[in-house]
DSSP file (Angstrom, degrees, kcal/mol; ACC not computed):
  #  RESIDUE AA STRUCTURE BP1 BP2  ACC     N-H-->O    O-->H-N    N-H-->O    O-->H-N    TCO  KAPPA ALPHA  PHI   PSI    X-CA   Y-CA   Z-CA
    1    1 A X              0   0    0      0, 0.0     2,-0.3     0, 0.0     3,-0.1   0.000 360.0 360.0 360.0 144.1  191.6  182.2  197.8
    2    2 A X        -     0   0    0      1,-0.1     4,-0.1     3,-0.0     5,-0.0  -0.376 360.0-142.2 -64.3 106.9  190.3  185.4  199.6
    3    3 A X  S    S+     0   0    0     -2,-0.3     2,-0.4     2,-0.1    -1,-0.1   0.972  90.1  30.7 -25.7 -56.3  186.2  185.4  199.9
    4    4 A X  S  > S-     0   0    0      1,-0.1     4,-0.8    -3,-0.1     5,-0.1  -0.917  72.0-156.1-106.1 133.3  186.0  189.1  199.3
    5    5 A X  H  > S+     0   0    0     -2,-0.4     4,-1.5     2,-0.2    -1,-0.1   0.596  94.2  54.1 -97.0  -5.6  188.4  190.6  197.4
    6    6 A X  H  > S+     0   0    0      2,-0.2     4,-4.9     3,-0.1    -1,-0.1   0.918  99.6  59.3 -70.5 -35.6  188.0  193.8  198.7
    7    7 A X  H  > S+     0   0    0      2,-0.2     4,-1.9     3,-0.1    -2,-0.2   0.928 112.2  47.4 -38.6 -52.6  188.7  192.5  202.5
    8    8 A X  H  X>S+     0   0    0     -4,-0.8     4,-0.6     2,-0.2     5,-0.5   0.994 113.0  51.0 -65.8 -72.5  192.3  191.3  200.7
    9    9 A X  H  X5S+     0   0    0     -4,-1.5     4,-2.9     1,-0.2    -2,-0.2   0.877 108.1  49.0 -40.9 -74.1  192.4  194.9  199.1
   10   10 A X  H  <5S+     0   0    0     -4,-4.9    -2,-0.2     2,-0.2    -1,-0.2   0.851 117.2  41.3 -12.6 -81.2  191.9  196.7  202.5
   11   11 A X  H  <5S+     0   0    0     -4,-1.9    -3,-0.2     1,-0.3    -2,-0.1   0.915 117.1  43.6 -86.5 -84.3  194.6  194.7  204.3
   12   12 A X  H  <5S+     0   0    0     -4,-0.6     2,-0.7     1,-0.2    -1,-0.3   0.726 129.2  24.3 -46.0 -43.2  197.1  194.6  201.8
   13   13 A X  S  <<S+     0   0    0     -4,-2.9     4,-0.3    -5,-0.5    -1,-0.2  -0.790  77.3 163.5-124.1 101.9  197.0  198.2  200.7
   14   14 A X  S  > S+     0   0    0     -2,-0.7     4,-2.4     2,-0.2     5,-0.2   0.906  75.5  40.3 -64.1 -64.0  195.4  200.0  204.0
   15   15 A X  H  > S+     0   0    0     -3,-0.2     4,-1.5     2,-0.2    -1,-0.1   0.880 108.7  49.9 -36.4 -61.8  196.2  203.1  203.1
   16   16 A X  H  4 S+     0   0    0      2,-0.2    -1,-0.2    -6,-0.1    -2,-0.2   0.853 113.3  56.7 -63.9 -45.3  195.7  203.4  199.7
   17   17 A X  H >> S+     0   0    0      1,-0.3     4,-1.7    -4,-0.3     3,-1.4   0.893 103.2  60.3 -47.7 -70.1  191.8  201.7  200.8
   18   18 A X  H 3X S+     0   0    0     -4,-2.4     4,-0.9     1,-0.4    -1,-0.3   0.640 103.9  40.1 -27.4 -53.3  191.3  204.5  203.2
   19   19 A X  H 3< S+     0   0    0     -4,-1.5    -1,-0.4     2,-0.2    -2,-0.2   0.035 116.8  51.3-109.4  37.4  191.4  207.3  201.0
   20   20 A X  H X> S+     0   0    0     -3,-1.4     3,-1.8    -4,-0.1     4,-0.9   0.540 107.2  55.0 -94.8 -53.3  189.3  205.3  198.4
   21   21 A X  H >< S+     0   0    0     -4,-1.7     3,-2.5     1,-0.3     4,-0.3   0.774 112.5  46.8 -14.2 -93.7  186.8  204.5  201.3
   22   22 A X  T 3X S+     0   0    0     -4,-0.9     4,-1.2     2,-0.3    -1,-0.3   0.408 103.4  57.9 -47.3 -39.1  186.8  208.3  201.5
   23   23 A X  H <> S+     0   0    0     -3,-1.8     4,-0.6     1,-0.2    -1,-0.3   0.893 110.5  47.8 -50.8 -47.8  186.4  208.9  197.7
   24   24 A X  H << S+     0   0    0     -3,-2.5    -2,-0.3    -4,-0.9     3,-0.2   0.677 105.0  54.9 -59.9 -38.7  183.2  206.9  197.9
   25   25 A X  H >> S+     0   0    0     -4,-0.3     4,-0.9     1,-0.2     3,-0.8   0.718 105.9  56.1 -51.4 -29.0  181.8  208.5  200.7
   26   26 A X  H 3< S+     0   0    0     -4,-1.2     4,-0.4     1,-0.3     3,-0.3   0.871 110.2  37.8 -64.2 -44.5  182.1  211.5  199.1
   27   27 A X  T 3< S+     0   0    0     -4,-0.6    -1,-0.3    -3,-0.2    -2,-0.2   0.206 114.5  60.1 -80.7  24.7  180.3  210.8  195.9
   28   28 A X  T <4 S+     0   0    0     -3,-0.8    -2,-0.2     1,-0.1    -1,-0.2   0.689 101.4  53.4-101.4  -6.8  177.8  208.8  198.3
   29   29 A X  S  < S+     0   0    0     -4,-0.9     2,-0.9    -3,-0.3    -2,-0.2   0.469  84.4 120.8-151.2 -35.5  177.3  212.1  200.0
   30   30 A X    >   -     0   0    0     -4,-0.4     3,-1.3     2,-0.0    -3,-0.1  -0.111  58.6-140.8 -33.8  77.0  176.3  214.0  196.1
   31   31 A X  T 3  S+     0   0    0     -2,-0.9     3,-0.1     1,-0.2    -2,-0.0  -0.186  74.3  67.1 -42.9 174.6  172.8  215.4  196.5
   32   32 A X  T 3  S+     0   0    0      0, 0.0     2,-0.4     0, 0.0    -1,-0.2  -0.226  92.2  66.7  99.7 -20.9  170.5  215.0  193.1
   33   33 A X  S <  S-     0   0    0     -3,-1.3     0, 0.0     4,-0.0     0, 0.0  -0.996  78.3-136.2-131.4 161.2  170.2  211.5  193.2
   34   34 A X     >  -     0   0    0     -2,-0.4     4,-1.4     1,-0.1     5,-0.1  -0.087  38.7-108.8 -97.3 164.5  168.3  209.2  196.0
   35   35 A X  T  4 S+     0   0    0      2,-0.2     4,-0.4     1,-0.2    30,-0.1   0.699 113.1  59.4 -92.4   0.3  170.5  206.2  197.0
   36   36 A X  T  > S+     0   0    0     29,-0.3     4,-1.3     2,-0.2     3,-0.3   0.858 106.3  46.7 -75.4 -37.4  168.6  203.6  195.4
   37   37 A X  H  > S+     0   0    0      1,-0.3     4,-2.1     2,-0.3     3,-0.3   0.972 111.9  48.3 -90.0 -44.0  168.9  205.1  192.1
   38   38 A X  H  X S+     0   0    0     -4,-1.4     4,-1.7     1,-0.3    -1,-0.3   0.840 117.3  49.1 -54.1 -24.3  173.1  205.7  192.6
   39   39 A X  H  > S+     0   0    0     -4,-0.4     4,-1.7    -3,-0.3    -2,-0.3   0.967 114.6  48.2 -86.8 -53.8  172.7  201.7  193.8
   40   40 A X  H  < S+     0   0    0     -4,-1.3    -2,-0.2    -3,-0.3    -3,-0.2   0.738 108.9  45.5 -29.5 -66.2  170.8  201.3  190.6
   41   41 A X  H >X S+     0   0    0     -4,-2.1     3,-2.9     2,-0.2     4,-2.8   0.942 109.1  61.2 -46.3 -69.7  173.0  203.0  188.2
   42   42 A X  H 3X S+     0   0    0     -4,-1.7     4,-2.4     1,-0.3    -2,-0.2   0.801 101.7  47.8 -36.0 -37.2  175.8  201.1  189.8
   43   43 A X  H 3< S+     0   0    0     -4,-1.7    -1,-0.3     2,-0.2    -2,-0.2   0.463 109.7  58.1 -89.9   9.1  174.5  197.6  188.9
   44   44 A X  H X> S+     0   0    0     -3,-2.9     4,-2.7     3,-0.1     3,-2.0   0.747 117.1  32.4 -88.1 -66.2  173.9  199.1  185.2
   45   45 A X  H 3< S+     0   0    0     -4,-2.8    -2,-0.2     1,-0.3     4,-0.2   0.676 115.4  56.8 -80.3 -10.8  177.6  199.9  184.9
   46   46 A X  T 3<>S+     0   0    0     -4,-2.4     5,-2.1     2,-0.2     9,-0.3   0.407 115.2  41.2 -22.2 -39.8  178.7  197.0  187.0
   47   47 A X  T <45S+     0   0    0     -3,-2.0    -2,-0.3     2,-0.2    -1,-0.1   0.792 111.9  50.4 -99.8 -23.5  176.8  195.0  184.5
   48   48 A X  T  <5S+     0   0    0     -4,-2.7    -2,-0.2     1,-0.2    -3,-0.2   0.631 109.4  54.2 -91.8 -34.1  177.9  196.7  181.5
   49   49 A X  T   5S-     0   0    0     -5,-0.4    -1,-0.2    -4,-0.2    -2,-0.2   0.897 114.7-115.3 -77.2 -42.9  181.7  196.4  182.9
   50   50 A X  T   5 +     0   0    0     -4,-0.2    -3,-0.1     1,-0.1    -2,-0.1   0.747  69.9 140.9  77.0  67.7  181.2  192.4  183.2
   51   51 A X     >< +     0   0    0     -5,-2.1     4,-1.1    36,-0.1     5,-0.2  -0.416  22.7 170.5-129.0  82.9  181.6  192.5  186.9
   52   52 A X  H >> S+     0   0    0      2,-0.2     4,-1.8     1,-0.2     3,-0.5   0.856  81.9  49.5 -59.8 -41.0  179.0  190.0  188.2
   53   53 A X  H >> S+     0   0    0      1,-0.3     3,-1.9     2,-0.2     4,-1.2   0.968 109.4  53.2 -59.3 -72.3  180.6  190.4  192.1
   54   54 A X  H 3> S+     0   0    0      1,-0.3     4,-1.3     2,-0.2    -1,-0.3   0.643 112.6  44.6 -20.1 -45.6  180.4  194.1  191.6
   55   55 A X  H <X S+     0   0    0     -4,-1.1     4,-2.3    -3,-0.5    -1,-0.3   0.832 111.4  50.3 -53.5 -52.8  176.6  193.5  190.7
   56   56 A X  H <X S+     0   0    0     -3,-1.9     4,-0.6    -4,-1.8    -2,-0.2   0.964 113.5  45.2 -68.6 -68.8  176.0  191.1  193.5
   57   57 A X  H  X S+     0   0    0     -4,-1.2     4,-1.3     2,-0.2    -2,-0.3   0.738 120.0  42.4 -72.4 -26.1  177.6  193.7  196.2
   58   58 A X  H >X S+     0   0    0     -4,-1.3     3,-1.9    -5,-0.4     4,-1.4   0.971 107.0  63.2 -63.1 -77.8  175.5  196.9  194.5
   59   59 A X  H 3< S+     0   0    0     -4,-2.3    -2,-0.2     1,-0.3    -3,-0.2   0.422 107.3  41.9 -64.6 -24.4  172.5  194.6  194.3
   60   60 A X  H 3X S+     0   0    0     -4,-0.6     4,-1.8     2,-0.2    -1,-0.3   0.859 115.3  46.9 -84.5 -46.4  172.5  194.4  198.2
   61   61 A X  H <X S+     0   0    0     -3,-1.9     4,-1.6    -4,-1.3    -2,-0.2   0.809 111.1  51.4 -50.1 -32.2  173.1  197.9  198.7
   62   62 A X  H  <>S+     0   0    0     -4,-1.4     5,-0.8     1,-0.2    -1,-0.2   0.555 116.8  49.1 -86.0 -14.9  170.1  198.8  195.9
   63   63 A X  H >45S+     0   0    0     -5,-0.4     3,-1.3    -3,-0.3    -2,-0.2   0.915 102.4  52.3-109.3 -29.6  168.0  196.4  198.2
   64   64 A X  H 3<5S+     0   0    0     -4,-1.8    -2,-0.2     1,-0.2    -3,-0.1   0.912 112.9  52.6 -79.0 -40.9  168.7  197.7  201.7
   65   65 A X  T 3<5S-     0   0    0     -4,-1.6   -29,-0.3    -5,-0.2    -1,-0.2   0.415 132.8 -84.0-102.0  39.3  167.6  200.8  200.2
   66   66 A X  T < 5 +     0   0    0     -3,-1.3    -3,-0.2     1,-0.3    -2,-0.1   0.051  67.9 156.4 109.5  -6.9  164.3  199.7  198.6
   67   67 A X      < -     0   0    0     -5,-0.8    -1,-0.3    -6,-0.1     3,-0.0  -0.202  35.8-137.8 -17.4  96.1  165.1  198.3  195.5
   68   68 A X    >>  -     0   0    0      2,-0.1     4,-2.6     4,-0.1     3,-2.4  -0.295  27.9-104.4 -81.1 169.1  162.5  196.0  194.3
   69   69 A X  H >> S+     0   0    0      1,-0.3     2,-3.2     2,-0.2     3,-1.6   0.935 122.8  49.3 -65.6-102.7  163.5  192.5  192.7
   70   70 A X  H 34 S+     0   0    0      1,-0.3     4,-0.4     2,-0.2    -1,-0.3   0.174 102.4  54.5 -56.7  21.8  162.6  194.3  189.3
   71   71 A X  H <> S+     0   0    0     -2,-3.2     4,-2.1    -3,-2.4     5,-0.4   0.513 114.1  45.7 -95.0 -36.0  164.4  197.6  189.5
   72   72 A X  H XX S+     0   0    0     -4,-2.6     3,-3.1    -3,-1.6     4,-2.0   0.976 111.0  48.3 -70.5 -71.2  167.3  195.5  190.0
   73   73 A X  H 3X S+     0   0    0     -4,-0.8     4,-0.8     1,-0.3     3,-0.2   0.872 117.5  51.1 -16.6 -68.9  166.5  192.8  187.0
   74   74 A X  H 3> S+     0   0    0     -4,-0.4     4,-1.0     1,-0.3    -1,-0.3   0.613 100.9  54.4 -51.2 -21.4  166.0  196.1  185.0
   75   75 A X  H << S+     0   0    0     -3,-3.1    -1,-0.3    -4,-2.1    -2,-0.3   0.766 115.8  41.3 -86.7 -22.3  169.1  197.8  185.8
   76   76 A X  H  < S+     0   0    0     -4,-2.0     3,-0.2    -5,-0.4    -2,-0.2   0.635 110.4  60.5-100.0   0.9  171.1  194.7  184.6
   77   77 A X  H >< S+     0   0    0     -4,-0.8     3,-2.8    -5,-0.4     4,-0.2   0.841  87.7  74.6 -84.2 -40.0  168.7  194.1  181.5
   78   78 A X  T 3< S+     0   0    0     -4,-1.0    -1,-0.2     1,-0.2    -2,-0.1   0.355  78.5  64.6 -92.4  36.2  169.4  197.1  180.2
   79   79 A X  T 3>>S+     0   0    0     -3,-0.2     4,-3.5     2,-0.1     5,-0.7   0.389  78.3  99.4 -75.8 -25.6  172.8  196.4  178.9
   80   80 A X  H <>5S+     0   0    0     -3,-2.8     4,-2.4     1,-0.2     3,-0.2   0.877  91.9  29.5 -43.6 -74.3  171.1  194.0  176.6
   81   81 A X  H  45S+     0   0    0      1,-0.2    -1,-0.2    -4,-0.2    -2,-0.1   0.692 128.4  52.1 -76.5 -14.0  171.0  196.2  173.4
   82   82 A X  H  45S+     0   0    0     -4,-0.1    -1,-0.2     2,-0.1    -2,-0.2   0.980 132.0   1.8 -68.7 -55.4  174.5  198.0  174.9
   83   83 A X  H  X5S-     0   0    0     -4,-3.5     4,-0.8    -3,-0.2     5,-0.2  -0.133 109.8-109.5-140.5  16.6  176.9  195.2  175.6
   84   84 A X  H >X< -     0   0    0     -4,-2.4     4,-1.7    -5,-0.7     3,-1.2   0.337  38.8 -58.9  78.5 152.6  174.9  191.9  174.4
   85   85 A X  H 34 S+     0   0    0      1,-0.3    -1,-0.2     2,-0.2     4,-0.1   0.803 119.0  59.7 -14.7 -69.1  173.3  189.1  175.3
   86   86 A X  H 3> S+     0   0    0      2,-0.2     4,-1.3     1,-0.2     3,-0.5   0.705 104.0  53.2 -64.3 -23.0  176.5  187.3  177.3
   87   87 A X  H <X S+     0   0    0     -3,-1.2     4,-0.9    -4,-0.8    -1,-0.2   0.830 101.6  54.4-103.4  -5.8  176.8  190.0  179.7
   88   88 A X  H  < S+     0   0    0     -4,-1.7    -1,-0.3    -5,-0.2    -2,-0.2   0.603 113.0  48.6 -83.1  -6.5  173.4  190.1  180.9
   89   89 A X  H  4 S+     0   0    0     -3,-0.5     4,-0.3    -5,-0.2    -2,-0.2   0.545 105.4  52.7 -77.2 -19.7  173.9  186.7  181.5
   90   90 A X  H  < S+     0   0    0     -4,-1.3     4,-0.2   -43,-0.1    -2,-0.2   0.705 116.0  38.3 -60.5 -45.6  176.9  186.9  183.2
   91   91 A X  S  X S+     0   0    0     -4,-0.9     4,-2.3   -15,-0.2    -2,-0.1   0.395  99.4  80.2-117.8  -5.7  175.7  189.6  185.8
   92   92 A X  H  > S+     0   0    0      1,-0.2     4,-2.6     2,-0.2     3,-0.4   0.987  94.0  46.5 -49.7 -57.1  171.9  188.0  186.3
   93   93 A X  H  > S+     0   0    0     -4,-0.3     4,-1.3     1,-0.3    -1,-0.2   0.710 108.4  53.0 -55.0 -36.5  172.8  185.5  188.5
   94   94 A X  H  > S+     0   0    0      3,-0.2     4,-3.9     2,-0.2    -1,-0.3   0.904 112.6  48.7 -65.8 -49.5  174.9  187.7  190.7
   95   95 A X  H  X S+     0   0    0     -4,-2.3     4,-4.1    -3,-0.4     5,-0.3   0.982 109.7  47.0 -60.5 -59.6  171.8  190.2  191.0
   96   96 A X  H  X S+     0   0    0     -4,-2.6     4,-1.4     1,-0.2    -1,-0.2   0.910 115.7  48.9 -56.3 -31.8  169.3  187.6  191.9
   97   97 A X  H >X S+     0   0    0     -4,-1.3     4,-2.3     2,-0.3     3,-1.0   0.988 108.5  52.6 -76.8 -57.2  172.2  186.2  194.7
   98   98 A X  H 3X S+     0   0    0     -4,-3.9     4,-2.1     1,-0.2    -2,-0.2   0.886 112.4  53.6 -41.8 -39.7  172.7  190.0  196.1
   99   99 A X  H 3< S+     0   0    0     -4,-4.1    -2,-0.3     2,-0.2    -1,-0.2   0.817 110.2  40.5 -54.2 -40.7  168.9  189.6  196.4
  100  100 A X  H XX S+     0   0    0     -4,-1.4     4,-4.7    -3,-1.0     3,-0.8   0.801 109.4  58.0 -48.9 -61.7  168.9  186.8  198.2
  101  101 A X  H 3X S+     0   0    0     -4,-2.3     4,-1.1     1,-0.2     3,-0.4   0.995 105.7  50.3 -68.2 -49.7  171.6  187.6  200.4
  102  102 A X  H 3< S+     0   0    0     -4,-2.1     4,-0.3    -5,-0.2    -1,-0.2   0.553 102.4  57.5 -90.3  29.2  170.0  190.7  201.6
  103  103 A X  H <> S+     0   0    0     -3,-0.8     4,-4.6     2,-0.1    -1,-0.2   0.552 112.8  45.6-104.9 -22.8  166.7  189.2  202.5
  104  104 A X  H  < S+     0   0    0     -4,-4.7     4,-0.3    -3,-0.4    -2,-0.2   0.431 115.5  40.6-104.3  32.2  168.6  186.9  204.7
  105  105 A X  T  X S+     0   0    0     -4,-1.1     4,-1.5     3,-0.1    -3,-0.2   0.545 119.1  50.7 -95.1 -31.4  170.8  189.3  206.2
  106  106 A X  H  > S+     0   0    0     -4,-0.3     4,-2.3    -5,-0.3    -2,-0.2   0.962 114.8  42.5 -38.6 -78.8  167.6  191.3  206.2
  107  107 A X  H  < S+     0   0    0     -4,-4.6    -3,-0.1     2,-0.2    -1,-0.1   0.902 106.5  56.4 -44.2 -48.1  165.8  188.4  207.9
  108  108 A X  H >4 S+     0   0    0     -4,-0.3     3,-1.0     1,-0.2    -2,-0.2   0.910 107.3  62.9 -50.3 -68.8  168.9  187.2  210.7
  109  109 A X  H 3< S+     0   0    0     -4,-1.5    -1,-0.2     1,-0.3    -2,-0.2   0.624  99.2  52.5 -37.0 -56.8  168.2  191.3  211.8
  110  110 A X  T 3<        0   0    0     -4,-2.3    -1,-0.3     1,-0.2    -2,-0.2   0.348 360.0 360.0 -50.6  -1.5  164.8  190.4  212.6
  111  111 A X    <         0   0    0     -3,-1.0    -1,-0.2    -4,-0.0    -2,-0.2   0.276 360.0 360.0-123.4 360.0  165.6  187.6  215.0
């Protein structure tokens, strides 16, 4: 099975990827909000969708651009009284591992 499913998405439908790529750069490009809070946001609705990978890949992005370990905890907490218990439970574990992973991708940079 494909690590990434987006890598799989890319190569099968190239095209179609490319002008999505493009979509995203475009709202990343949307003055009014900083990109830690659009990384923020993301892992809210990310968690609120019950996408833990989706969580995991925001939760790296929300940390390369300063995200502390409790903005991030807090953007997936507050789903609780939206979408319950289970899906903050779902998407925790995924946050705390996008944290992880980009303090050692963070760290390897340094070396």
């Amino acid at each position: 099975m494909e690590k990434n499913p987006y890598d799989l998405f890319q190569r099968e439908c190239p095209e179609l990827a490319e002008r999505f790529n493009n979509l995203v750069e475009v709202q990343r490009s949307l003055n009014g909000l900083d990109q830690k809070t659009k990384q923020l946001i993301n892992i809210a609705i990310q968690t609120a969708i019950r996408n833990p990978e989706g969580v995991r890949f925001h939760t790296i992005m929300a940390h390369r651009a300063g995200a502390t370990k409790e903005e991030i905890v807090g953007a997936v907490v507050m789903n609780l009284h939206i979408t319950g218990l289970v899906t903050v439970l779902e998407s925790l574990p995924a946050a705390l591992a996008g944290i992880e992973e980009a303090k050692k991708a963070k760290n390897h940079k340094r070396k």
